[in-house]
C-alpha positions in Angstrom: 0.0 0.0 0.0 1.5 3.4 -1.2 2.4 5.5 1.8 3.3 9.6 1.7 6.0 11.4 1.8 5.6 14.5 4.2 6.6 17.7 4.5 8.4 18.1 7.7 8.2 20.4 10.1 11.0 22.8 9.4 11.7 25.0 13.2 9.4 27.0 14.9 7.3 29.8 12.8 9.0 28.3 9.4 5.1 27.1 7.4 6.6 26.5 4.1 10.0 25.5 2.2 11.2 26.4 -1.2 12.0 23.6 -3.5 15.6 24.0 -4.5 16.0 20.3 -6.2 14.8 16.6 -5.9 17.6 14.3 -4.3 16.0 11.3 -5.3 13.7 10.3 -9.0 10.7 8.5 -9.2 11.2 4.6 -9.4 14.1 4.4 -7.0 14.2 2.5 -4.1 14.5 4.5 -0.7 15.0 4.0 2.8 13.6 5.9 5.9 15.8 8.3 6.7 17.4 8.9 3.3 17.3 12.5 1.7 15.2 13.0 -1.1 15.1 17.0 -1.4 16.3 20.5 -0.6 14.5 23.1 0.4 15.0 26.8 1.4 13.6 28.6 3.9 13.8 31.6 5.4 16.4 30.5 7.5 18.6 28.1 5.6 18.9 25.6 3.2 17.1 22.1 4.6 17.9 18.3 3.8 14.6 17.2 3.7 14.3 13.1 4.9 11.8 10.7 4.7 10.2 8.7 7.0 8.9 5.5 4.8 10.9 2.7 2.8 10.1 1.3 -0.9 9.8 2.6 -4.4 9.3 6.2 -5.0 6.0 6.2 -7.0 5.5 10.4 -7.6 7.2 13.5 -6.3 5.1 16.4 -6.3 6.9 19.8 -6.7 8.9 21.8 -9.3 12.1 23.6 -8.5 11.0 26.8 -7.6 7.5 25.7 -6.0 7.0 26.1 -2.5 5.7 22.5 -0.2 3.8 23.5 3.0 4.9 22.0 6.3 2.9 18.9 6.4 1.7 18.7 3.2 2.3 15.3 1.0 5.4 16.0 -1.3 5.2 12.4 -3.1 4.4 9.0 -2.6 6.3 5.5 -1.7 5.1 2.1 -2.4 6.0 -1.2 -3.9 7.4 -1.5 -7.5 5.0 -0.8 -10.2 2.1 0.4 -7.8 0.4 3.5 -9.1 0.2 6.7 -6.8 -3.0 7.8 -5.8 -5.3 9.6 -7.2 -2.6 8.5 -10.1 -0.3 11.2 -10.3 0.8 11.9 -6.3 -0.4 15.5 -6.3 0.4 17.2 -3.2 -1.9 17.5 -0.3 -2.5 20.8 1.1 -2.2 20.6 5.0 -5.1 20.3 7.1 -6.9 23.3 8.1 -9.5 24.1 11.3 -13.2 24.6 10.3 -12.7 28.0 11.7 -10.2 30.5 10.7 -8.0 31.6 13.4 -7.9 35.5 14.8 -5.3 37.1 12.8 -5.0 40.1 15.4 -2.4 38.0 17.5 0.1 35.4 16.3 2.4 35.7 19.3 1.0 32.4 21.0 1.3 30.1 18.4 4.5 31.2 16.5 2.7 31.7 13.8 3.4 35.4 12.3 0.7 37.8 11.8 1.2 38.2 8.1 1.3 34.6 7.4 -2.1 34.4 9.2 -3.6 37.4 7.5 -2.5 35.4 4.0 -4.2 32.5 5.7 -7.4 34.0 6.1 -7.6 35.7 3.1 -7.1 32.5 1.1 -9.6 31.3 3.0 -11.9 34.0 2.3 -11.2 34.1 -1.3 -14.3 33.1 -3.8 -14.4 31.4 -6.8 -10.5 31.1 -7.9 -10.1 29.0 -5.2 -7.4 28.8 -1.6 -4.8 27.5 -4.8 -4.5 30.8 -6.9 -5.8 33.7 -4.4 -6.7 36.7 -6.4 -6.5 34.9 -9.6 -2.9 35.4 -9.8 -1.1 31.4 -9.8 2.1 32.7 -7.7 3.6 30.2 -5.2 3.4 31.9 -1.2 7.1 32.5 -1.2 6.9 35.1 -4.0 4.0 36.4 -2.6 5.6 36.8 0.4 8.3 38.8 -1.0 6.2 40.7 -3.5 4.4 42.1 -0.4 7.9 43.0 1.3 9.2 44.7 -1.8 5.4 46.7 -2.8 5.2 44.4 -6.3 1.9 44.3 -7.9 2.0 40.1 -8.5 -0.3 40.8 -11.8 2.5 42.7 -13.4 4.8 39.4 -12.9 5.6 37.7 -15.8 6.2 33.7 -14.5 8.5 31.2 -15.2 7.5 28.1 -12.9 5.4 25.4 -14.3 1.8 26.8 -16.2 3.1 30.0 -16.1 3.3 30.1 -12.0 5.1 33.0 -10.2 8.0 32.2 -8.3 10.3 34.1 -6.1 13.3 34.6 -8.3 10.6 35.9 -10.6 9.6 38.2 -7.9 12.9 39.2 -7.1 14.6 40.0 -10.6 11.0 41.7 -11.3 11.6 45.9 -12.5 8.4 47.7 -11.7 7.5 50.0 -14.3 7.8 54.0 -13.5 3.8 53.7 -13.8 1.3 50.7 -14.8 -0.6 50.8 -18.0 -4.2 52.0 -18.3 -5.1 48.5 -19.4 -3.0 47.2 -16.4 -4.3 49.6 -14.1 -8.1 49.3 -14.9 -7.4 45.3 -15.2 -5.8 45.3 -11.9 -7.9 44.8 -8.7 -8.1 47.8 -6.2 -5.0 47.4 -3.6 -5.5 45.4 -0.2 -5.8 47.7 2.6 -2.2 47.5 4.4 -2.1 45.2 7.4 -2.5 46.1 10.8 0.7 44.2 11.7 4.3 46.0 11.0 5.6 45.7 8.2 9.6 45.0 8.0 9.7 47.0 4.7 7.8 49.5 6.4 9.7 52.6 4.6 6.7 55.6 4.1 6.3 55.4 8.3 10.2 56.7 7.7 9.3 59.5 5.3 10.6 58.5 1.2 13.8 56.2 1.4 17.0 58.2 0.3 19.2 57.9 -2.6 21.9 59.8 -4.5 25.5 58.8 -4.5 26.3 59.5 -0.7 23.5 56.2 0.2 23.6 52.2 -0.9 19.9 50.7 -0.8 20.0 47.2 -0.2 16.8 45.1 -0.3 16.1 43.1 3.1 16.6 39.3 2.8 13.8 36.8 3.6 15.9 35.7 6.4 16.4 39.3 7.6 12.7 40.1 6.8 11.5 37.0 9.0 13.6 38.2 11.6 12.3 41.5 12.1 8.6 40.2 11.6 9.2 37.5 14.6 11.3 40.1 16.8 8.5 43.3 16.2 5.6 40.5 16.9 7.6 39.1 20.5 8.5 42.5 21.4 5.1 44.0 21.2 3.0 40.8 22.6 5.0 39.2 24.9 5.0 41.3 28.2 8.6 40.6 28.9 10.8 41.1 32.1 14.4 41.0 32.9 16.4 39.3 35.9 20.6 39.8 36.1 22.7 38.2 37.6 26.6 38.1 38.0 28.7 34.3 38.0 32.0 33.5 38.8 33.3 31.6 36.2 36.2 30.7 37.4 35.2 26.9 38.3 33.5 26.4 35.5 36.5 26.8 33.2 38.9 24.9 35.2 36.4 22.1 35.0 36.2 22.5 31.0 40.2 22.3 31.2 40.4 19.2 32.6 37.6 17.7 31.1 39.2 18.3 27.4 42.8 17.2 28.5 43.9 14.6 26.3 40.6 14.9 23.6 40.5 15.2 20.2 39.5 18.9 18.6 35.8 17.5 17.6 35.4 16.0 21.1 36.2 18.7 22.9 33.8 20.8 25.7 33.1 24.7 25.0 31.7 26.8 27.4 28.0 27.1 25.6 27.8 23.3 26.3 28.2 23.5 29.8 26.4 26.5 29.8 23.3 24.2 28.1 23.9 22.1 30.4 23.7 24.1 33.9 20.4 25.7 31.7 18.5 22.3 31.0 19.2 21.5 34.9 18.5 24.3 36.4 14.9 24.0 33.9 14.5 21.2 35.8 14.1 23.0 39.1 11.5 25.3 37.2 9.3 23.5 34.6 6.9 26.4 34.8 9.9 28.5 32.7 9.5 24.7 30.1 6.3 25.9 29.1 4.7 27.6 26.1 2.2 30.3 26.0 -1.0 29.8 23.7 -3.8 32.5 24.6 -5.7 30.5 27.2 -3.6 27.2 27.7 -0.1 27.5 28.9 1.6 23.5 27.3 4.0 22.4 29.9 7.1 20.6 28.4 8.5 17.5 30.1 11.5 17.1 27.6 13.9 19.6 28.0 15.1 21.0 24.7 17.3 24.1 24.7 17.7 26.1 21.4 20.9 27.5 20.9 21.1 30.4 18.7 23.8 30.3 15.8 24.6 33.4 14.0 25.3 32.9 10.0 28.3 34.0 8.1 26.8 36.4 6.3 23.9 38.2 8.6 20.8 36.4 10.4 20.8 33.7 12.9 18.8 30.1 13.2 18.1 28.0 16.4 19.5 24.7 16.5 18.4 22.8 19.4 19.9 20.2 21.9 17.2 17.7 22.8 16.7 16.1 26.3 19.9 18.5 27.3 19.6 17.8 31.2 19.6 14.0 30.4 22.2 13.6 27.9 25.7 13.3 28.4 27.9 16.3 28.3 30.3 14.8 26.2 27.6 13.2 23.7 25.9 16.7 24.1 28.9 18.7 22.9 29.6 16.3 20.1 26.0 16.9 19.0 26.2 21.0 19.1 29.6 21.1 17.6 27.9 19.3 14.3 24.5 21.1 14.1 26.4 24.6 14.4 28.6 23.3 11.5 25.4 22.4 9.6 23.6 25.6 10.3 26.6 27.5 8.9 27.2 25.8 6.0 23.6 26.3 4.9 22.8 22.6 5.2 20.3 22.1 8.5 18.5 19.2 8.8 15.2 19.5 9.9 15.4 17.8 13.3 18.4 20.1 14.0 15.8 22.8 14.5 12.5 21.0 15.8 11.2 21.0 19.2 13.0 23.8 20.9 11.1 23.9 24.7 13.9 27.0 26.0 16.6 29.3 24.4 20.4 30.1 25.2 21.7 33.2 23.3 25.3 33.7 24.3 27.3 36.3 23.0 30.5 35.4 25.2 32.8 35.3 22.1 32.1 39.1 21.0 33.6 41.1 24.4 30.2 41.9 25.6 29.7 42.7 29.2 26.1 42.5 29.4 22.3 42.0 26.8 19.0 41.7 27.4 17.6 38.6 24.8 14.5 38.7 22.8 11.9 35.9 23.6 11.5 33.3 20.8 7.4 33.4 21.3 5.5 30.8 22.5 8.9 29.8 24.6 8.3 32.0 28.2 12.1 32.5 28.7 15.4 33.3 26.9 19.4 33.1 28.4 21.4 35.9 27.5 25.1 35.1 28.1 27.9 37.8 28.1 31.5 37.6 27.6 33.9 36.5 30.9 36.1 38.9 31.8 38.6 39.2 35.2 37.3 41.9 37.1 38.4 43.3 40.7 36.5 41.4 43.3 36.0 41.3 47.4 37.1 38.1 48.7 35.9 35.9 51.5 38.1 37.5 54.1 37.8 41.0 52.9 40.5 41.4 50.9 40.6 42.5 47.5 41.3 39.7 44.8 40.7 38.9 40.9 37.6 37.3 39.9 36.5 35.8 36.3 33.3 37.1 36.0 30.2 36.5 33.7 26.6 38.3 33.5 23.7 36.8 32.7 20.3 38.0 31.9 16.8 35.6 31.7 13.8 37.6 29.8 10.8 35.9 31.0 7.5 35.9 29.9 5.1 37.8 32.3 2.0 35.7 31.4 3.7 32.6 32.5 5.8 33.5 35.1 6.6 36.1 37.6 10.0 38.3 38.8 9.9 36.1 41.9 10.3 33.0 39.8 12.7 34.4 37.9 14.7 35.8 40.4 15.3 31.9 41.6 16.0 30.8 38.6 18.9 33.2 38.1 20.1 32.3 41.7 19.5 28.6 41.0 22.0 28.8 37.6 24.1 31.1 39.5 25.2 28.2 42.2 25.2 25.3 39.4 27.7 27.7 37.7 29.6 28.0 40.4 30.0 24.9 41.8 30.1 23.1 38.4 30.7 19.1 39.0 27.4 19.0 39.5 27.0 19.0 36.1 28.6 15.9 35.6 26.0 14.0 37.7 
């Protein structure tokens, strides 16, 4: 019986991937866990697996075309079975009988844009959810054509049946004005969306040229960025707790521990400061959980995203599962190969899945202290600043030199309170500082 190939999920707030190429053809034989595609997103380029074994009976998808999270992207079987419906098409992804509010998108992930699209296709007549204003453009370009100001009708396309795609979008020239024709053809503009805008330029007066300026247009990564960043900062009620470490036991532990290993074995300090951060989690599963309107989802797994910034501008989450569980050694082996992947431009999809709680640590870059932006619908974020020997009073009054680090948790104020907070910070503080318990 012919089973299909999903789209997986692809990281929190990602809803869609862009075809880049096929890995694998129809008719040859596969095995779970093999790669059959690669797809962008806004956040990097994705190995996409599968999950079934047998014969590749249809892919669905052109280069170019985007595949929803969760829809069905082909189908296996046995040898000479026919897909079904007989060419594999892909399944759109299930939808609720109701269409969600679009006026908040902070509890789910979910970004207010993406949900206005969402409804609109929902709302959209005869055309159909497929083609929403009659114009056959896949939701990548129209993502970007709304970014950029692009009237999608003036598009010529070069995917399959004439379908718009993003490179279409972005290699587009607007004309200095639209025809009559064009312009009486052309349906009257969508009233802009409640939600800010990344591109955003009139609220900024007109944007400046002339030799003295460079324009550069955003990136989708950039773009998504700002869009997540503008929607946590403005729905998620945050609050701040700081708190000072001595480091100093922490990196004598790390010195012994990577006497004697080998360069891709070896323990940095954002693995034991995972570490200390899954435990500590443990003490406080309330600061586990997830924020959706009227339910609050309580994780038991502990999985810590660990923000990576890219080469050339952005960042992704990658994300060490069951952290307070696993093995520090295993641990650090882990991290050390999904930051290599997420810099390359090569993530694989469960690199980024399931992220419960999020480390941001900007020790490599001299800082002395930050205040983290909440990943929504996690309630907390670790901001970690640079270590740095600093003057200290010691035990007996005297003055000495201490290796000191900040660090700052922004909690969510509709999960938790400054109280809570406040112990968690104390909490990290002493499994910092007295670090073989981390070993246990």
């Amino acid at each position: 019986m012919a089973q299909a190939i999903t789209m997986p999920d692809l990281g929190s707030g990602v809803d869609e991937g862009l075809l880049i190429n096929w890995l694998q053809e129809v008719g040859a034989t596969i095995s779970a866990g093999d790669l059959i595609a690669e797809v962008e997103t806004d956040k990097a380029t994705v190995e996409v697996p599968v999950e079934v074994s047998g014969t590749i009976l249809a892919l669905s998808g052109e280069p170019g075309d985007s595949l929803a999270v969760g829809s069905t992207i082909g189908w296996v079987g046995e040898a000479g079975e026919s897909a079904p419906d007989g060419d594999g098409a892909a399944q759109p992804a299930a939808q609720p009988a109701e269409a969600a509010p679009v006026s908040s998108g902070a509890g789910n992930g979910a970004s207010a844009p993406a949900a206005q699209e969402a409804a609109a296709v929902a709302a959209s007549p005869a055309v159909g959810a497929e083609f929403p204003g009659g114009v056959k453009a896949s939701p990548v370009a129209r993502n970007v054509a709304a970014e950029r100001g692009i009237d999608l009708a003036q598009v010529p396309g070069s995917g399959p049946g004439g379908r718009i795609t993003k490179a279409d979008v972005e290699n587009f020239t607007p004309s200095a004005a639209p025809t009559a024709t064009s312009a009486a053809a052309a349906p009257a503009p969508a009233a802009p969306a409640a939600a800010p805008q990344a591109s955003a330029a009139p609220a900024f007066g007109p944007i400046p040229s002339g030799p003295d300026v460079e324009v550069i247009d955003i990136s989708r990564m950039r773009s998504r960025i700002a869009a997540r960043m503008v929607e946590s900062k403005q729905q998620t009620p945050h609050f701040y707790v700081t708190a000072t470490l001595n480091v100093a036991p922490l990196l004598a532990l790390r010195k012994q521990l990577n006497a004697g290993l080998d360069d891709d074995q070896k323990i940095t300090v954002n693995d034991l400061i995972v570490k200390a951060t899954a435990l500590t989690l443990r003490q406080f599963p309330n600061l586990n959980t997830h924020y959706y309107g009227d339910k609050l989802v309580r994780h038991k797994r502990i999985n810590i995203g660990i923000a990576v910034a890219m080469p050339n501008g952005g960042l992704i989450n990658v994300v060490a599962k069951d952290a307070d569980t696993t093995a520090l050694g295993t641990m650090a082996v882990n991290n050390k190969a999904m930051i290599a992947r997420a810099r390359e431009g090569k993530v694989k999809p469960d690199d980024m899945q399931g992220s419960t709680f999020t480390v941001s640590n900007l020790g490599p870059y001299q800082v002395t202290h930050f205040s983290a932006i909440i990943n929504p619908p996690e309630a907390g974020i670790l901001a970690v600043a640079s270590a740095s020997q600093v003057p200290i009073v010691q035990e007996d009054g005297t003055l000495g030199i201490g290796n000191m680090m900040n660090v700052t948790v922004s909690v969510d104020h509709r999960v938790s309170d400054g109280a809570e907070g406040a112990e968690f910070a104390r909490a990290f503080k002493q499994l910092v500082e007295t670090p073989m318990r981390l070993l246990i």
